[in-house]
C-alpha angles and dihedrals in degrees: 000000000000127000128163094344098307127112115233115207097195093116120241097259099051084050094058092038082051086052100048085054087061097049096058105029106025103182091003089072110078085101090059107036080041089060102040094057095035096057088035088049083043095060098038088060099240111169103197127029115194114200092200128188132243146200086258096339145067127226126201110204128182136202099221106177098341097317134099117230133176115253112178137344115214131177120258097272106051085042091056093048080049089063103039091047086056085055105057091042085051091053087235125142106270090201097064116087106149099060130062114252128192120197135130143258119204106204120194116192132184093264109012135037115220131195121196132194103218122218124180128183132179108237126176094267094048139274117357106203117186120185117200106206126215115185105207094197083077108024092138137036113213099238104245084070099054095093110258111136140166126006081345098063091044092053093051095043077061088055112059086045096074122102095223147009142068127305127188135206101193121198153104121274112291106016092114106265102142092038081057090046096045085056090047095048092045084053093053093040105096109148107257093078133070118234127195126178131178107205132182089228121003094237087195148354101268109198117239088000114112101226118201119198116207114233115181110190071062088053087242105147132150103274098046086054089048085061093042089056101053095058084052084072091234123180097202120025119196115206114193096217135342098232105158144011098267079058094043095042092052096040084052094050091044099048083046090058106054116282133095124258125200118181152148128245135167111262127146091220128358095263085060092060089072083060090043088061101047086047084061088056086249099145125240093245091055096041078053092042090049119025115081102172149329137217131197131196142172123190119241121196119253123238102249113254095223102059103011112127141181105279131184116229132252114247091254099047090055105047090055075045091067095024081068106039111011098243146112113255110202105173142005137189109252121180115239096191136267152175093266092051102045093255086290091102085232125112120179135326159278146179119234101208139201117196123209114191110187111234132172090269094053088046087055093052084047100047088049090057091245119181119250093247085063098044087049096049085048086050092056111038068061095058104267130174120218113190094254099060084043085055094049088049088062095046084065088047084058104233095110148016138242095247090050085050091046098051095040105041112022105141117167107192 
């Protein structure tokens, strides 16, 4: 489906399912067109919708994978009782159309439930509605499928064995750190210790885990639950994100006292970590004292198993290819789209990973105020990992190809 120079990924016969509706329904229809492109998104493992208005229309647009793809154009009416239809699932006001809402949806499909966060905004053309899918058939990856491999996977097995100190996921917004942190809380979760988080939302219901929402109009934020939790005698404490230096300060505190943090923060790779938190006023001896490692990912689409084929690269791939590893890359496998993939030839995801375990050597290049290209070129005469050459390792293992890993994960540090 092509209109107006956009590709439309609904597949012909949903479109002509989603027509028939029309036919014999006309505004009566926003259930069942609701429902059609819902179960199909949901399949197809989308993890936002956007119901997005237009001059005298109305777009759906979905994030499969990382990327943004049209769904589904509709006219103004059937996009309005859209709306509307969302609402009342959402348990929001209907008639309030001026003032941003949140609530929830909770979709079960024949073969996948899905939950959705609902937010709703008012634009000039009209209500902007955004659905942020969780599939709850799949909430949470054991750990050993995440994606660590290799002498990764073995530094950060080493991590969460330790009894106390800070440990960091670094990365932007959507490139999988609490759904690395969930698998690593379920793994240390066995039973003999006790686990508190204090999350901003709670993603999931972790078992056996005390989960903590922050609620600010309660002036719950992440650093009073942080409070809250230490007097709760905790031996592993979860932090959805360190946002701020009250949260940096207390995560700090608590990792320096016995128990072990685990936390989020904002860093483009895991050396950068050590400069978020002095950015957060947190000092160089206790950053010493506390971190124990980082770690930073990015997620890279997968080649779709169906239609992926051996593939030559291009010259410049192979050239950023060598310039990595060292090696010669000779073939790839590259997706060629399909029905199964949505016609991307991309199918799923998965992080590409590199692992920083704090060691003497890295606290003297700290202490000595060292810049983050040193301590890198130390971390790597050492053995070190970066993601790209974590990408390009996958790219071997054919799941994935140079230009995905150059689009998702280039960090130049």
């Amino acid at each position: 489906m092509n209109e107006g120079g956009k590709n439309y990924i609904l597949p012909q016969a949903k479109q002509e399912q989603i027509a028939q509706f029309l036919r014999d329904q006309d505004e009566n229809s926003a259930p069942e067109v609701i429902n059609v492109v819902m179960s199909y998104l949901a399949e197809t493992g989308a993890s936002d919708v956007f119901f997005e208005p237009a001059n005298d229309s109305g777009i759906i647009r979905a994030r499969i994978d990382g990327v943004v793809h049209y769904v589904l154009m509709v006219d103004q009416e059937l996009f309005t009782n859209i709306i509307s239809r969302l609402k009342v699932m959402a348990g929001l006001d209907i008639t309030m159309h001026t003032s941003s809402q949140e609530g929830k949806i909770n979709f079960d499909f024949e073969t996948h439930a899905v939950n959705a966060r609902v937010a709703l905004a008012n634009t000039v053309n009209g209500e902007f509605l955004v659905l942020r899918l969780h599939d709850s058939s799949n909430a949470v990856t054991d750990i050993t499928q995440i994606g660590l491999t290799g002498t990764s996977a073995e530094r950060y097995n080493t991590l969460l064995k330790s009894r106390s100190g800070l440990l960091l996921v670094c990365g932007p917004t959507g490139s999988g750190k609490t759904s690395t942190l969930y698998s690593s809380l379920q793994a240390l979760n066995d039973g003999h210790r006790n686990v508190v988080s204090i999350e901003d939302p709670v993603e999931y219901n972790l078992p056996g885990v005390n989960q903590m929402q922050v609620d600010i109009e309660r002036e719950v934020t992440f650093a009073e639950g942080l409070k809250v939790i230490l007097r709760l005698n905790p031996d592993i404490i979860f932090v959805g994100e360190i946002r701020d230096p009250d949260t940096a300060h207390i995560s700090v505190e608590a990792a320096l006292t016995g128990h072990l943090v685990m936390s989020t923060i904002h860093a483009n790779s895991a050396i950068s970590a050590i400069s978020r938190l002095i950015d957060l006023n947190i000092n160089t001896f206790f950053i010493n004292s506390s971190l124990i490692g980082a770690i930073s990912q990015r997620l890279v689409r997968k080649t779709c198993t169906q239609c992926g084929k051996e593939t030559a690269p291009t010259a410049e791939e192979a050239d950023f290819y060598q310039r990595v590893t060292g090696r010669v890359l000779t073939s790839q496998m590259v997706g060629q789209g399909c029905e199964v993939c949505a016609r991307t030839g991309f199918k799923g995801r998965v992080a590409i990973f590199e692992v920083m375990a704090v060691d003497e050597s890295i606290r003297q290049l700290i202490t000595k105020g060292s810049s983050e290209r040193q301590i890198t070129q130390a971390l790597i005469q050492s053995g070190y990992t970066t993601l790209l050459y974590d990408g390009m390792t996958k790219v071997d293992q054919k799941i994935t190809t140079v230009r995905e890993v150059i689009s998702s994960a280039f960090v130049s540090n």
